[in-house]
PyMOL commands that place a pseudoatom at each C-alpha (Angstrom):
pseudoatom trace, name=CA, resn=UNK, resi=1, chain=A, elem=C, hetatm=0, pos=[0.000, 0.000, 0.000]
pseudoatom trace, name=CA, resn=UNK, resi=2, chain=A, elem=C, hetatm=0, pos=[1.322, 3.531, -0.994]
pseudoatom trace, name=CA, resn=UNK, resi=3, chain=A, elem=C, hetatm=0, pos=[0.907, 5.388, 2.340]
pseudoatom trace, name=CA, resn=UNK, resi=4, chain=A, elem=C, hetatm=0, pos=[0.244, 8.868, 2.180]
pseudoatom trace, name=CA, resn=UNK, resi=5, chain=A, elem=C, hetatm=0, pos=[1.066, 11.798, 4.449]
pseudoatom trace, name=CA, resn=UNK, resi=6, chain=A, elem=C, hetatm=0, pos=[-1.280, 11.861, 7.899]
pseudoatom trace, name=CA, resn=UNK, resi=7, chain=A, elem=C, hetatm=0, pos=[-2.903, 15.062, 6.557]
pseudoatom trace, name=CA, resn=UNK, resi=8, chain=A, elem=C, hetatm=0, pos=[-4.119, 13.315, 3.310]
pseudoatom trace, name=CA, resn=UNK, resi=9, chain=A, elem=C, hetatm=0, pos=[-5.921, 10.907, 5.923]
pseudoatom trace, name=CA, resn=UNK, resi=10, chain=A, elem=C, hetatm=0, pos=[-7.427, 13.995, 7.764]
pseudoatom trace, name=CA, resn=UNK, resi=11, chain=A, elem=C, hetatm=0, pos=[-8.588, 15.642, 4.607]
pseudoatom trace, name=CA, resn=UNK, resi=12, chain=A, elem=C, hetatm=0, pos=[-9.829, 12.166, 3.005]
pseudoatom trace, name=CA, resn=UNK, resi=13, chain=A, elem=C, hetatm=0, pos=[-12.044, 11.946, 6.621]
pseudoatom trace, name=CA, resn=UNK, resi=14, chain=A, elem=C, hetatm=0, pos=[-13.323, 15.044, 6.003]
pseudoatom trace, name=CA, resn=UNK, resi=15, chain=A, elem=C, hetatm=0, pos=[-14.758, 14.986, 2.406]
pseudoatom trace, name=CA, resn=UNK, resi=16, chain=A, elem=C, hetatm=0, pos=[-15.037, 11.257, 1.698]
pseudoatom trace, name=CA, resn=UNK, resi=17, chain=A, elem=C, hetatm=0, pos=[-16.698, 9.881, 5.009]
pseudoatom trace, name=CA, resn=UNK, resi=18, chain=A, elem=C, hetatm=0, pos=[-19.362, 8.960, 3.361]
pseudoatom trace, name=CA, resn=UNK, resi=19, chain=A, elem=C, hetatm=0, pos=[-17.237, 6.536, 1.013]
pseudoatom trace, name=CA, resn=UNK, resi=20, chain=A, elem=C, hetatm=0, pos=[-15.006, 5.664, 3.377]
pseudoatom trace, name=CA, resn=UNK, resi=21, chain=A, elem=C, hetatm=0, pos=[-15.032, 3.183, 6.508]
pseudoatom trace, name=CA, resn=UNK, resi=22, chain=A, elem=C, hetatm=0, pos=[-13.425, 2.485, 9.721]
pseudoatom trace, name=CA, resn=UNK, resi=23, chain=A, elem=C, hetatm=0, pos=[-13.392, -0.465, 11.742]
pseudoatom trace, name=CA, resn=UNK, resi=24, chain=A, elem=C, hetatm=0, pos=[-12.384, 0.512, 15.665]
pseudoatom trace, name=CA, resn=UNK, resi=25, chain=A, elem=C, hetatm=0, pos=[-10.850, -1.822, 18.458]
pseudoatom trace, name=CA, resn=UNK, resi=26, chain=A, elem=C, hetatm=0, pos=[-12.277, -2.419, 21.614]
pseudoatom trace, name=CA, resn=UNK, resi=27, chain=A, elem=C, hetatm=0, pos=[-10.390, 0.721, 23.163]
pseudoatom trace, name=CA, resn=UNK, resi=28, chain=A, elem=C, hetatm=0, pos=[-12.099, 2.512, 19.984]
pseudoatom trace, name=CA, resn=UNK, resi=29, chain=A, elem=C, hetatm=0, pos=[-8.885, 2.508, 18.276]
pseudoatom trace, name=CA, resn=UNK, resi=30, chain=A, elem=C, hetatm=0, pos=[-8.793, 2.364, 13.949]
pseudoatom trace, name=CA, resn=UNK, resi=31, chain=A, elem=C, hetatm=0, pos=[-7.683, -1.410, 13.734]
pseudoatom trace, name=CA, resn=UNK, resi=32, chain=A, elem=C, hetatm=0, pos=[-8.837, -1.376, 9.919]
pseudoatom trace, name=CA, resn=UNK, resi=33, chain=A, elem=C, hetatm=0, pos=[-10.280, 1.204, 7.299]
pseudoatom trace, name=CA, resn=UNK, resi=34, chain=A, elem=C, hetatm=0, pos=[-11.316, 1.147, 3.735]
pseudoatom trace, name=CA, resn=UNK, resi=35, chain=A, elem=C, hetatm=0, pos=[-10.811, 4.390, 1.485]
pseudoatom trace, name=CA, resn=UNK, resi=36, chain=A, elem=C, hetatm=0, pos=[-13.354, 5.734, -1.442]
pseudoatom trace, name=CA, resn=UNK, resi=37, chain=A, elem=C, hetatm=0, pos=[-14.519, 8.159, -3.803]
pseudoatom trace, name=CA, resn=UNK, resi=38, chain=A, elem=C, hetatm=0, pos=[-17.327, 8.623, -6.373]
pseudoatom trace, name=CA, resn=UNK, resi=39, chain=A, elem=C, hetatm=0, pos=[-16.528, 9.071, -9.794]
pseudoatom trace, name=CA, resn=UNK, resi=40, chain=A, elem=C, hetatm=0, pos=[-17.225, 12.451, -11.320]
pseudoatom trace, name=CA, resn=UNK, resi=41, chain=A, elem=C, hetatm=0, pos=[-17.985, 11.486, -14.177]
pseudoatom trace, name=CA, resn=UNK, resi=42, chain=A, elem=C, hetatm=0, pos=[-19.766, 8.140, -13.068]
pseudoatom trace, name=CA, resn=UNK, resi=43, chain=A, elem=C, hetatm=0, pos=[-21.293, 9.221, -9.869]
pseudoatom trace, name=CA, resn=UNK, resi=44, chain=A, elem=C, hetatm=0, pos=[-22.709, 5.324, -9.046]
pseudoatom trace, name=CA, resn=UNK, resi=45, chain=A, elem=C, hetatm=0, pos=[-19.034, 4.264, -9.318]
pseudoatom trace, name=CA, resn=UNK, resi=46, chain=A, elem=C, hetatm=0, pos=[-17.159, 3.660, -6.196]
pseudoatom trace, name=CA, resn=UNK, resi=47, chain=A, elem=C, hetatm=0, pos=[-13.629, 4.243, -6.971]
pseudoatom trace, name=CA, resn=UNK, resi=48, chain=A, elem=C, hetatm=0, pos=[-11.919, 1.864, -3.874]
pseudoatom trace, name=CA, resn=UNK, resi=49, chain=A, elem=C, hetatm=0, pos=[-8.759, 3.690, -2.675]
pseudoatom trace, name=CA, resn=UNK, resi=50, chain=A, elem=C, hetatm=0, pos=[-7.083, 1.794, -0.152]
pseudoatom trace, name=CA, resn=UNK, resi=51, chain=A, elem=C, hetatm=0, pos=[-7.809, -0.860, 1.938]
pseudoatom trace, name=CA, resn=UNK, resi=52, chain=A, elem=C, hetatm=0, pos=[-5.795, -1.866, 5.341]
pseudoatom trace, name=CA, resn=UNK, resi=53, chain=A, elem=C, hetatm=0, pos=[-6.290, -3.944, 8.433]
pseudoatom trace, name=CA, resn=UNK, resi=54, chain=A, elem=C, hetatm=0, pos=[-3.492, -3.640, 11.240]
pseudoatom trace, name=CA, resn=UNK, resi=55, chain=A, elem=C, hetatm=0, pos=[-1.517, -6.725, 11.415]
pseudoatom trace, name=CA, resn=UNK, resi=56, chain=A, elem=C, hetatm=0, pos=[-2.757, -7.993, 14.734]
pseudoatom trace, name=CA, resn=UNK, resi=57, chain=A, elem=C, hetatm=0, pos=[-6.337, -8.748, 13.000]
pseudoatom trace, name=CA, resn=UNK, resi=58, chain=A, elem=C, hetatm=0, pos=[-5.393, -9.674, 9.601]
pseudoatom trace, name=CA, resn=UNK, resi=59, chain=A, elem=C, hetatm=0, pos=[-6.765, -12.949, 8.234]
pseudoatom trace, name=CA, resn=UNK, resi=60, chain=A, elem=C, hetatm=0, pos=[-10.560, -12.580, 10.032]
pseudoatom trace, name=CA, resn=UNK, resi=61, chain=A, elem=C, hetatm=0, pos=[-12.369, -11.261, 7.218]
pseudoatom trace, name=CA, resn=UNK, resi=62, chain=A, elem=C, hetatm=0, pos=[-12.223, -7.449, 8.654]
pseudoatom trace, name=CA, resn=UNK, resi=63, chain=A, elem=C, hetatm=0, pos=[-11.637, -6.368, 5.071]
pseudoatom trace, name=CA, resn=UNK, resi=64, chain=A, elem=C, hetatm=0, pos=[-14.286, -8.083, 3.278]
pseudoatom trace, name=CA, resn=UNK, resi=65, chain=A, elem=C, hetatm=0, pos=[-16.725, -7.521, 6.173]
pseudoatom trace, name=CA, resn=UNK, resi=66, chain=A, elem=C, hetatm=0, pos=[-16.024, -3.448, 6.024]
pseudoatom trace, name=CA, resn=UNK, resi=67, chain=A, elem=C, hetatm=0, pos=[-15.867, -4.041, 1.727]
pseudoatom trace, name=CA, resn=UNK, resi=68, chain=A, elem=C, hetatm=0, pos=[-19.336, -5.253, 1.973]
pseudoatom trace, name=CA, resn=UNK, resi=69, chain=A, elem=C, hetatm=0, pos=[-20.531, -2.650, 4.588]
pseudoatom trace, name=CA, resn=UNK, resi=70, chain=A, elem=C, hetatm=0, pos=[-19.298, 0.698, 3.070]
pseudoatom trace, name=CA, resn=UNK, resi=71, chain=A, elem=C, hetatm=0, pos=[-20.853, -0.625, -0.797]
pseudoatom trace, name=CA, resn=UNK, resi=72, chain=A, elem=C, hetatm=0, pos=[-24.048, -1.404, 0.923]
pseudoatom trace, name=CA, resn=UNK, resi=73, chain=A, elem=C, hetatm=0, pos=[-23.879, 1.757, 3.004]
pseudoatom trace, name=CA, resn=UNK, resi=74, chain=A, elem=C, hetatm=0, pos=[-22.653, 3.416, -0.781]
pseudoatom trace, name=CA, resn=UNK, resi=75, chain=A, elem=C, hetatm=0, pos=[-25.994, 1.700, -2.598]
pseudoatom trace, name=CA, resn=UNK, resi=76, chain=A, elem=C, hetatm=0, pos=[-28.157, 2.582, -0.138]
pseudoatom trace, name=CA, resn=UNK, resi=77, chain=A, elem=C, hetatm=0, pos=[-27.227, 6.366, -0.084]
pseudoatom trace, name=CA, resn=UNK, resi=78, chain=A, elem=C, hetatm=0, pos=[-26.494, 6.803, -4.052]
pseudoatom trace, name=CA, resn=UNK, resi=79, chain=A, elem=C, hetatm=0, pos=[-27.060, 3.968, -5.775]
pseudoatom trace, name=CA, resn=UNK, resi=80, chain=A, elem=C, hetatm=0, pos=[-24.776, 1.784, -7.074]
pseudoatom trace, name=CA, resn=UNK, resi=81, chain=A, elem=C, hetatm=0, pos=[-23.489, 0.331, -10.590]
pseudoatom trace, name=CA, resn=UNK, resi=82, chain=A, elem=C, hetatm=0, pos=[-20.406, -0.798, -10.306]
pseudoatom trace, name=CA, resn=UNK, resi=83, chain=A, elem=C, hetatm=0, pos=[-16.736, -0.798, -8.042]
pseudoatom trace, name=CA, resn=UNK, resi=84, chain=A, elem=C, hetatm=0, pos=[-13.588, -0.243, -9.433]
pseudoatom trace, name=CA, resn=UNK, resi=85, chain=A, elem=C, hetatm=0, pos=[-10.068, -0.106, -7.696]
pseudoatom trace, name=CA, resn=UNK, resi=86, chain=A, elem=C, hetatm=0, pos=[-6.546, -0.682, -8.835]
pseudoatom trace, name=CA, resn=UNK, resi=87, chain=A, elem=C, hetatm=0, pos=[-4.376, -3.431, -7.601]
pseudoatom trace, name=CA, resn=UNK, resi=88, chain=A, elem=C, hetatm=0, pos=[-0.683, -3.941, -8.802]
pseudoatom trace, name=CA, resn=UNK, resi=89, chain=A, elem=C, hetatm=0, pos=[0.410, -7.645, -9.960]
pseudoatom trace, name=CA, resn=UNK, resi=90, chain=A, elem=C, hetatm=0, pos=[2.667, -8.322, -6.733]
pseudoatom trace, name=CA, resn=UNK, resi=91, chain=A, elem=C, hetatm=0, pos=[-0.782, -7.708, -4.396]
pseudoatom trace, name=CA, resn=UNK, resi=92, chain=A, elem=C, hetatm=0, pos=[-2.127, -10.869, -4.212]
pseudoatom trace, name=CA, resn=UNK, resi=93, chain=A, elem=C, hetatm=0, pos=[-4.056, -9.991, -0.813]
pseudoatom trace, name=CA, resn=UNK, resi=94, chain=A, elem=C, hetatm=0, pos=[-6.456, -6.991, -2.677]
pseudoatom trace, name=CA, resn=UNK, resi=95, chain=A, elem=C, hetatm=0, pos=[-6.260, -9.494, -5.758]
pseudoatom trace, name=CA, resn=UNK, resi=96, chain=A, elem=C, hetatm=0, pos=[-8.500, -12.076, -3.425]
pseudoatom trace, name=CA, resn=UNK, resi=97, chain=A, elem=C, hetatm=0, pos=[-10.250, -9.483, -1.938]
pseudoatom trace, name=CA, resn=UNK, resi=98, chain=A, elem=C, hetatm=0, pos=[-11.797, -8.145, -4.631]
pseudoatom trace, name=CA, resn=UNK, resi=99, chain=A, elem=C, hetatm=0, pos=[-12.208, -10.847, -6.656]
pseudoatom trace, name=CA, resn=UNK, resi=100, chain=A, elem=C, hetatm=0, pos=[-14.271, -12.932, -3.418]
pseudoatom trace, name=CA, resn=UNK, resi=101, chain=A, elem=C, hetatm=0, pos=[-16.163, -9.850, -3.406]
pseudoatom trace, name=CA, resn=UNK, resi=102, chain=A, elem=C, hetatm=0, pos=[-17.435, -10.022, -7.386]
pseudoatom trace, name=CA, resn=UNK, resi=103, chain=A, elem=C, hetatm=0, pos=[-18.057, -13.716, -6.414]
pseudoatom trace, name=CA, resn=UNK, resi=104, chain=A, elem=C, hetatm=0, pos=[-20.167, -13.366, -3.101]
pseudoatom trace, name=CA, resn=UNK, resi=105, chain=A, elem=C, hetatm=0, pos=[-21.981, -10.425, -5.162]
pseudoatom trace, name=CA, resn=UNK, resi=106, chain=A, elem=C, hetatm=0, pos=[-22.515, -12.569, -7.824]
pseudoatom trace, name=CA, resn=UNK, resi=107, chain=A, elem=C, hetatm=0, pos=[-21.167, -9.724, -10.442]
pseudoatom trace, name=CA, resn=UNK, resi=108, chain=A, elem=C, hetatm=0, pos=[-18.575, -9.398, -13.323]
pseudoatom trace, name=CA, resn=UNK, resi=109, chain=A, elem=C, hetatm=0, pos=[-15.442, -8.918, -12.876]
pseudoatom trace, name=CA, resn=UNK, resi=110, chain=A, elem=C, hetatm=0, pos=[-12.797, -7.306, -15.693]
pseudoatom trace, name=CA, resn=UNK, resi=111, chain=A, elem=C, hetatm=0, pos=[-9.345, -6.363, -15.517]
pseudoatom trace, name=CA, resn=UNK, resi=112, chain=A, elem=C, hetatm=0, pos=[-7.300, -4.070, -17.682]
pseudoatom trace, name=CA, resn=UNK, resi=113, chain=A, elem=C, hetatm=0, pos=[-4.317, -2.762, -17.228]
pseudoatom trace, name=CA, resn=UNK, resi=114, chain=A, elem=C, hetatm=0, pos=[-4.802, 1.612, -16.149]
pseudoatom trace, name=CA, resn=UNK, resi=115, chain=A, elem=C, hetatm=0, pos=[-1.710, 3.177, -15.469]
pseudoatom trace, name=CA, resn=UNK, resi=116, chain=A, elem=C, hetatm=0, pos=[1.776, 1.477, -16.796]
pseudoatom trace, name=CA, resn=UNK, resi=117, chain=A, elem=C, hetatm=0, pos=[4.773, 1.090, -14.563]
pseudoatom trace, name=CA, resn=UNK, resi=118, chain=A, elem=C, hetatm=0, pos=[6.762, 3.223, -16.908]
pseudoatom trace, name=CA, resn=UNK, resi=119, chain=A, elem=C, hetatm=0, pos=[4.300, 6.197, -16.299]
pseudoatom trace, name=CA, resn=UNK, resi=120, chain=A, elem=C, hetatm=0, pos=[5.191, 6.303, -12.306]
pseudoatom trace, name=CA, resn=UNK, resi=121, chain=A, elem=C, hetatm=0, pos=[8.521, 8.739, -11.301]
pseudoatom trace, name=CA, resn=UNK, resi=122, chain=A, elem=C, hetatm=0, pos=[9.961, 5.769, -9.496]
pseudoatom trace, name=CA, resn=UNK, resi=123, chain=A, elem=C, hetatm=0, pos=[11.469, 3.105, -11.562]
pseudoatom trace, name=CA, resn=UNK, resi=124, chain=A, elem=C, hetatm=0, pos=[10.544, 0.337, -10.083]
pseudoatom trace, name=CA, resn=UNK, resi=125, chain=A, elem=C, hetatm=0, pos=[6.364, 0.874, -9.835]
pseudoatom trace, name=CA, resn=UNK, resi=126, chain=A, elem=C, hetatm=0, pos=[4.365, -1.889, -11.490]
pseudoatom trace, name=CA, resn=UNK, resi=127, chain=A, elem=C, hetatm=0, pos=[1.426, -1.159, -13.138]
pseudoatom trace, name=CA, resn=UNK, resi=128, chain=A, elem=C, hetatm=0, pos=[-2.245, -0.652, -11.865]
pseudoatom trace, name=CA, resn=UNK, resi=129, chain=A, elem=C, hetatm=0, pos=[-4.383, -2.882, -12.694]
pseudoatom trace, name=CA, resn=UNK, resi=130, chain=A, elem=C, hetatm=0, pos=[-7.915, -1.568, -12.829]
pseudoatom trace, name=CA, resn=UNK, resi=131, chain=A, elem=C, hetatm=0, pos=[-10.559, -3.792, -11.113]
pseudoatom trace, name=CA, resn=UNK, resi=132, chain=A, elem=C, hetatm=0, pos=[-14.148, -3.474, -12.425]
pseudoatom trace, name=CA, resn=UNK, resi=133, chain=A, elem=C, hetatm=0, pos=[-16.716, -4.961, -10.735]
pseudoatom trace, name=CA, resn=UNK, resi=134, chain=A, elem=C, hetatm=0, pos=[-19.903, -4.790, -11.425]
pseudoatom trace, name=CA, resn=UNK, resi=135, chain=A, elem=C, hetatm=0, pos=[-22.844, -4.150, -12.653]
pseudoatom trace, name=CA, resn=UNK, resi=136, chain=A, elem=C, hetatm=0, pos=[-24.714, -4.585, -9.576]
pseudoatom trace, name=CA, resn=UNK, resi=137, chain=A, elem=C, hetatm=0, pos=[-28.372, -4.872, -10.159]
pseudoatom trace, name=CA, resn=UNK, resi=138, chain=A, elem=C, hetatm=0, pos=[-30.434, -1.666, -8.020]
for i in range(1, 138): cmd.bond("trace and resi %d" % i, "trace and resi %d" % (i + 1))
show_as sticks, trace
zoom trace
């Protein structure tokens, strides 16, 4: 996961809570949280932006479980059509993720290749694969 600076996580809080979702420990700490953005140009598209679970509670379906909340949460609100993140070749953990999630949904899944390694400044980036899941059925 690309981490970004702690005031990117403030902002994103701010003006994306209601695409976004956070799963708290029993001291009400974040333990897990899943990122997200409507498309501008295809508002019923929820654009996934990160996805992370703190090691201690990997491996208990806290990812899929918050997945499945925030699109339901997402549908209910907006509507729905479809889910699309990016996940490069060497992530094999989003890889299941996402694609378990087009399976329990029972929903297409296509993959394309969005941004090239050779497009990122560093020279060893691989390339984002775009996820597109969908279409879900309103």
């Amino acid at each position: 996961m690309d981490l970004n600076s702690s005031y990117s996580y403030l902002l994103w809080c701010r003006d994306f809570a209601a695409t976004s979702a956070v799963a708290r420990g029993e001291n009400g700490e974040p333990i897990a949280f899943v990122t997200g953005y409507l498309r501008p140009d295809r508002p019923q598209t929820l654009v996934v932006w990160q996805v992370a679970v703190d090691q201690a509670h990997r491996g208990k379906g806290l990812a899929a479980a918050l997945l499945d909340a925030l699109t339901s949460r997402v549908a209910a609100d907006q509507g729905l059509s479809s889910v699309e993140t990016t996940i490069t070749p060497d992530n094999t953990a989003s890889e299941r993720l996402f694609t378990s999630y087009a399976q329990r949904h029972d929903v297409g899944l296509e993959r394309e290749v969005l941004f090239d390694g050779d497009l990122f400044p560093e020279e060893t980036h691989l390339p984002e694969v775009l996820y597109r899941i969908g279409p879900f059925t309103t």
